[in-house]
N, C-alpha and C positions, 0 to 999 in steps of 0.2 A: 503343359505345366512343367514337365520334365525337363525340354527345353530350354525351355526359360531358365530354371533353377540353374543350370551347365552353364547356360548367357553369361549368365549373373557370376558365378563361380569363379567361370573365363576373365568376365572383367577385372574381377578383385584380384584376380593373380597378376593380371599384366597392370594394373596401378602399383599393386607393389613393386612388381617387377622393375616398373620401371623409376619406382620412387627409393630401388636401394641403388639403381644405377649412376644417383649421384648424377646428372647433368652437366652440371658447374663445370667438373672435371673434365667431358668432354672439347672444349678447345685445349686445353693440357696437349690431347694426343692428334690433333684435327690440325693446330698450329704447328704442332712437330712435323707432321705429315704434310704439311703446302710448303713447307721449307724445302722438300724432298721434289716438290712438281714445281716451283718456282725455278729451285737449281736447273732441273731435267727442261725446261724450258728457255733458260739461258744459255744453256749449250746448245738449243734446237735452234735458238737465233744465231749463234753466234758466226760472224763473216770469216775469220779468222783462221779457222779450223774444219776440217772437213770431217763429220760427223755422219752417223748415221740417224740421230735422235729427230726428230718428228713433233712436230707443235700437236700434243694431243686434243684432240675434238671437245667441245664443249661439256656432252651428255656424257664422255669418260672422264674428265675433272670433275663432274657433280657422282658420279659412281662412287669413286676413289674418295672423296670429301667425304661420303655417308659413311663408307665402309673407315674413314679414318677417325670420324666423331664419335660416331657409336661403336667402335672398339673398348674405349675404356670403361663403360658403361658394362658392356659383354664381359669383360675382367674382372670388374670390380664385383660383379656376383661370385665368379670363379672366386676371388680372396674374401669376399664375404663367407664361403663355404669354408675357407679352411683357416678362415678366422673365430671362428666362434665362439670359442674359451676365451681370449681373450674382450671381445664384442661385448660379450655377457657383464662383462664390469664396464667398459669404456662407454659402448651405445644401446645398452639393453631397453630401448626401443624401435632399433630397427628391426626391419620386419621380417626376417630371417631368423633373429632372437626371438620376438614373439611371436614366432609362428605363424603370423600373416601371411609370408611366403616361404611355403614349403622347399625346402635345401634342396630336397632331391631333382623336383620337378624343374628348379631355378637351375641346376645345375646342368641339367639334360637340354634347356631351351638354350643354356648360354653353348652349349656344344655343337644344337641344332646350328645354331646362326652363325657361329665359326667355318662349319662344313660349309655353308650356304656360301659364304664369303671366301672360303677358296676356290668355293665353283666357279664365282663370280670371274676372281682373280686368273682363275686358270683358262677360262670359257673367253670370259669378254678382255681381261685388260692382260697381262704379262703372265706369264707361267712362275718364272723366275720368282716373283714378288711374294708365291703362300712359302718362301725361305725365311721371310721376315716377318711374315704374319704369325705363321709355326711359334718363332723363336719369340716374339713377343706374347706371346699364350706362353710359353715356356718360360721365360722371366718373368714373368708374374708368379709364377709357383713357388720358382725359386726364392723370389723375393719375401714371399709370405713366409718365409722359412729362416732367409738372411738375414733379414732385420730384425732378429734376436740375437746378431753377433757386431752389434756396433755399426762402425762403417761402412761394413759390408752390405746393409741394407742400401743406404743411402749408392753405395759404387751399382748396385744392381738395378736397382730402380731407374738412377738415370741411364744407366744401358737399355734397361726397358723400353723407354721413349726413342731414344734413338731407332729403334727399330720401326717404329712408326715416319722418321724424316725417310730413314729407306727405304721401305713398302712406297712411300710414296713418289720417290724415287724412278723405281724400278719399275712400279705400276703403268706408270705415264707412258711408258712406252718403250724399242728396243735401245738398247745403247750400247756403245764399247767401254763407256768409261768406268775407269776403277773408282769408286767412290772411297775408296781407300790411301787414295793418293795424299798427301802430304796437305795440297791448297785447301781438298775436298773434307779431308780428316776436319782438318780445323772446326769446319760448322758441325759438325758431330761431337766435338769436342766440346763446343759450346753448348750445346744441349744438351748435354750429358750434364755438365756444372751447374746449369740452371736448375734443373730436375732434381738432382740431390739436393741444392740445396732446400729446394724448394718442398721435397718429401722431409727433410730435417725437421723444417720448422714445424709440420703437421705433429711430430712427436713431443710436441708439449702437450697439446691437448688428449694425449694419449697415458700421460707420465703413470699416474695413477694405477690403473688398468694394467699395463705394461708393465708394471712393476709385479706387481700380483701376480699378471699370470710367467712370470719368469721372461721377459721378452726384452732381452737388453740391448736397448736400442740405445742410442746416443747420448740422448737423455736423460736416462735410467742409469746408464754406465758413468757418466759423468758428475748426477747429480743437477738439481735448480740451479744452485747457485752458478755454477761455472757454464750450465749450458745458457744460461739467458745472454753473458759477455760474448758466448760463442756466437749466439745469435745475433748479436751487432758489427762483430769484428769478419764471418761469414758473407757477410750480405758485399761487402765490396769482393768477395773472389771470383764472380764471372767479369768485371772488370780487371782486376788482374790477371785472369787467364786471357779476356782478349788481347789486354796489352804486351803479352811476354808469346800471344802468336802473330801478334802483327809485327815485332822487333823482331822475331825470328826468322821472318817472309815467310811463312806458312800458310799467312794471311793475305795471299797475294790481289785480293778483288780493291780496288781503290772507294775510299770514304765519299758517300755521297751525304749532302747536306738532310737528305730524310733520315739517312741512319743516324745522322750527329742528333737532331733533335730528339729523337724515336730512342735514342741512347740515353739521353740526357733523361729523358721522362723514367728509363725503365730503370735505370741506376737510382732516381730518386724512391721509386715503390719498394724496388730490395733493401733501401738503408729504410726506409720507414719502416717494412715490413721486421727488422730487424728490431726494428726500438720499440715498437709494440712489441714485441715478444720480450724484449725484455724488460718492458713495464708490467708487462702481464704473464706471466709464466704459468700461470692458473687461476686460474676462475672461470668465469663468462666469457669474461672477454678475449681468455684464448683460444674460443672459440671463434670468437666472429670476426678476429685478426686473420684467420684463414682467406677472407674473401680478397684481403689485399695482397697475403697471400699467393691465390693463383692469379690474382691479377697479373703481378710482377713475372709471374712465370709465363701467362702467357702473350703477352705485351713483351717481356722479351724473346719471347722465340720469334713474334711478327716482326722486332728489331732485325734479326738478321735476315728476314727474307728482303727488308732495302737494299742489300746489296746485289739482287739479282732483278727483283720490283718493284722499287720504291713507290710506287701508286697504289699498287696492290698491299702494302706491306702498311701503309699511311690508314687505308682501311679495315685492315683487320686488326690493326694496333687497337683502333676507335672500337669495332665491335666487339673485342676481345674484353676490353676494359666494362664496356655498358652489360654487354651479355652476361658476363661471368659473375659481375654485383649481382643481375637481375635472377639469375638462375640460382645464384646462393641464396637469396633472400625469401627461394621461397621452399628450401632446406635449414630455417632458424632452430629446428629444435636440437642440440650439439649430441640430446642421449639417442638420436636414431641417424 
């Protein structure tokens, strides 16, 4: 009977657990991170250039995939913990605010599975690669901290994800190349703008909240009025940024016809996502403007992996889109 009662106990902690993790999110950090084994795999084919990179194994791309999906899920408890004060106004029914899932215990499992994951990383796939797993556990804190100074949340967040394109990078297997290089910077660059902007928009549904508990995010610092314009004039600046790195040659990989179309779709969900937000600046429905949201975010990060695998990039564009609706929809309620 004792048993049992502990079963039982067990179960209820790991449904919350994994119902504060937010799902949805996860291709966010899973799409950042195939952009990183796409690259690393483009240079393992490449004729061209004599490399040391290695077409990684099957069952070590499905490793790296897990550990890169269920990363943000493992974060997102980590900023649920040291979000709280403000939580208490914005989602005061998730289950960390009402005591569903105990902070402390959530907080020690999400530490658990981090160590576990750099075992993984250190044991089975790259050594190199717990630098960027580290640093992404580390930008997350930070960022629960920056995004009560403006901008600065938004410039930390999308460095955040970045670090997820180069775990997965790095993971895949050994390489010489500087991922920092000028051609390579670029697609980090782009994830970076995508990501900000994309944690921007989440700060309307936050305004409220964030107001109160003193957290001056963009929103808050700008005000409704001017941030909802923000939010439509915003949405065209990963287009901008692409176009002022491709006029630069920075952007040296040539346009293939999946990324023009893969382009065309993910520019239409940023400007949509934009005009909902500023039709809706609060209510309801800015909540469930979110789903388009990460759509857009992550449908464009599968944009840029056509440049390296258009077939690949063609399919997770599709799953990206279906998955992310389906996973949000079954997180409707906006106060948890």
């Amino acid at each position: 009977m004792f048993t049992i009662k502990i079963g039982v106990k067990m179960l209820k902690f790991l449904q919350a657990y994994i119902k504060s993790m937010r799902l949805y999110y996860s291709f966010i950090t899973g799409i950042a991170g195939w952009i990183g084994v796409a690259y690393y795999e483009f240079i393992a084919h490449s004729l061209t250039e004599k490399t040391i990179e290695i077409i990684p194994a099957c069952e070590k791309k499905f490793v790296i995939l897990i550990i890169l999906f269920l990363s943000w899920g493992i974060n997102q408890i980590i900023n649920d913990y040291l979000g709280l004060k403000e939580d208490k106004i914005n989602a005061p029914q998730r289950p960390m605010v009402t005591g569903e899932l105990n902070p402390n215990k959530a907080l020690i499992l999400s530490i658990i599975l981090i160590i576990i994951s750099s075992c993984i990383t250190w044991f089975y796939l790259e050594p190199v690669a717990i630098v960027f797993l580290i640093a992404g556990v580390v930008l997350n804190i930070v960022y629960e901290y920056a995004k009560g100074y403006g901008l600065l949340g938004n410039i930390v967040f999308g460095l955040m994800i970045t670090m997820a394109t180069l775990y997965g990078a790095y993971a895949s297997g050994p390489t010489q190349a500087s991922f920092l290089a000028s051609h390579r910077l670029s697609g980090l660059i782009l994830v970076w703008v995508i990501n900000a902007l994309m944690t921007f928009y989440t700060y309307f549904k936050d305004y409220k909240g964030d107001k109160l508990a003193g957290k001056n995010t963009v929103i808050v610092q700008y005000g409704l009025r001017i941030s909802k314009i923000l939010a439509v004039l915003s949405a065209f600046l990963p287009t901008i940024v692409f176009f002022i790195l491709k006029g630069t040659n920075m952007l040296w990989i040539e346009i293939n016809n999946t990324f023009i179309i893969l382009g065309i779709l993910t520019v239409f969900l940023q400007i949509w996502t934009g005009v909902l937000y500023y039709l809706n600046p609060i209510g309801s429905k800015t909540y469930t403007s979110l789903r388009t949201n990460f759509q857009a975010c992550a449908c464009g990060e599968a944009t840029i992996i056509a440049f390296f695998n258009p077939d690949i990039a063609m399919w997770l564009f599709i799953m990206s889109y279906i998955f992310v609706g389906f996973l949000f929809e079954l997180h409707t309620n906006q106060k948890s």
